[in-house]
N, C-alpha and C positions, 0 to 999 in steps of 0.2 A: 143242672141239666147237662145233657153231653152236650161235651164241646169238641170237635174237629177239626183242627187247624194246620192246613198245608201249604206247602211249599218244596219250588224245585220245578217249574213249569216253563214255558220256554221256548223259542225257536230255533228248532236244530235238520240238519240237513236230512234227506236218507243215507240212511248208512249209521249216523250219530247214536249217541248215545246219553239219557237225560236220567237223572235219579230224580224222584220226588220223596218230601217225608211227610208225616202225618203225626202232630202231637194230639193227645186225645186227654182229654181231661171227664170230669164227672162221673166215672162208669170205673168198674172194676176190670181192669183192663186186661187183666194176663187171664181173666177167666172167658174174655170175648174170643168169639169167631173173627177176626178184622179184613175187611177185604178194602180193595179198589174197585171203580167201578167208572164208566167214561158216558162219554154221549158226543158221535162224532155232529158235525153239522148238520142239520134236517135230518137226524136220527132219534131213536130213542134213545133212553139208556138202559145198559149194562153192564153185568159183572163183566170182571178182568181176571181178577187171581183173589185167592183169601188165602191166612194162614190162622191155626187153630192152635199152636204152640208147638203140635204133635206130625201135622205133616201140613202140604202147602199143595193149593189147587188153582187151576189158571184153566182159562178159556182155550180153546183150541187155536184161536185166532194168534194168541202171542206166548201158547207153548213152545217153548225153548229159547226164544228173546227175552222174555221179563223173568224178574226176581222179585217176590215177596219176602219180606222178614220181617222180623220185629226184634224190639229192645225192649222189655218188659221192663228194665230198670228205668227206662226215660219214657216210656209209655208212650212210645212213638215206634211208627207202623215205616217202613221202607218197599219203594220198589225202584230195581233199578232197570228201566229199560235202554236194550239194546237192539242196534241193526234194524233201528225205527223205519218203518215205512210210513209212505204220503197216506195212507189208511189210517197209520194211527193216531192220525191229526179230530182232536175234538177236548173238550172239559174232563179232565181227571178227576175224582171224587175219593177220598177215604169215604168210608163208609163201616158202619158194624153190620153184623150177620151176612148169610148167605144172598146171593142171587140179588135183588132187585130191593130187597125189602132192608129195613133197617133204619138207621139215623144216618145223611149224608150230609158232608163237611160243604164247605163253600164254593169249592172247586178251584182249579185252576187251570189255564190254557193250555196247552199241549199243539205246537203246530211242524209239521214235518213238511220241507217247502225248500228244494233247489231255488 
């Protein structure tokens, strides 16, 4: 079965800057859509960014802060956020496919907090 296993989550200031990774196992990886996806406090959740191999898409929320990529040879998915705001405090998720739908990893904490 997929398996989705992240790391890189964390308490960092505004302003900072945090990378997360995502190893992904069971699934053919370099052929997936791979996104992130969050869920801040008493929120739902949501995409973030995804990347398809060929171009890379992000929410308008953290266009031009975050970075999607990926390493097809480690089969692990990257994002690195930057110039984090108190908003983008909530559970980060690898995730496969687009938008909302998909198979989501465990998650990991995300807190932006002077």
């Amino acid at each position: 079965q997929v398996q989705l296993v992240e790391s890189g989550g964390g308490l960092v200031q505004p302003g900072g800057s945090l990378r997360r990774s995502c190893v992904a196992s069971g699934l053919p990886f370099t052929t997936y859509y791979m996104s992130w996806g969050r869920q801040a406090p008493g929120g739902q959740r949501e995409w973030v960014a995804g990347d398809n191999n060929y171009r890379t898409d992000y929410a308008d929320s953290v266009k031009g802060r975050f970075t999607v990529s990926r390493d097809n040879a480690k089969n692990t998915l990257y994002l690195q956020m930057n110039r984090l705001k108190v908003e983008d405090t909530g559970v980060y998720y690898c995730k496969t496919g687009t938008g909302i739908s998909g198979n989501w990893g465990q998650g990991t904490q995300v807190t932006v907090s002077s």
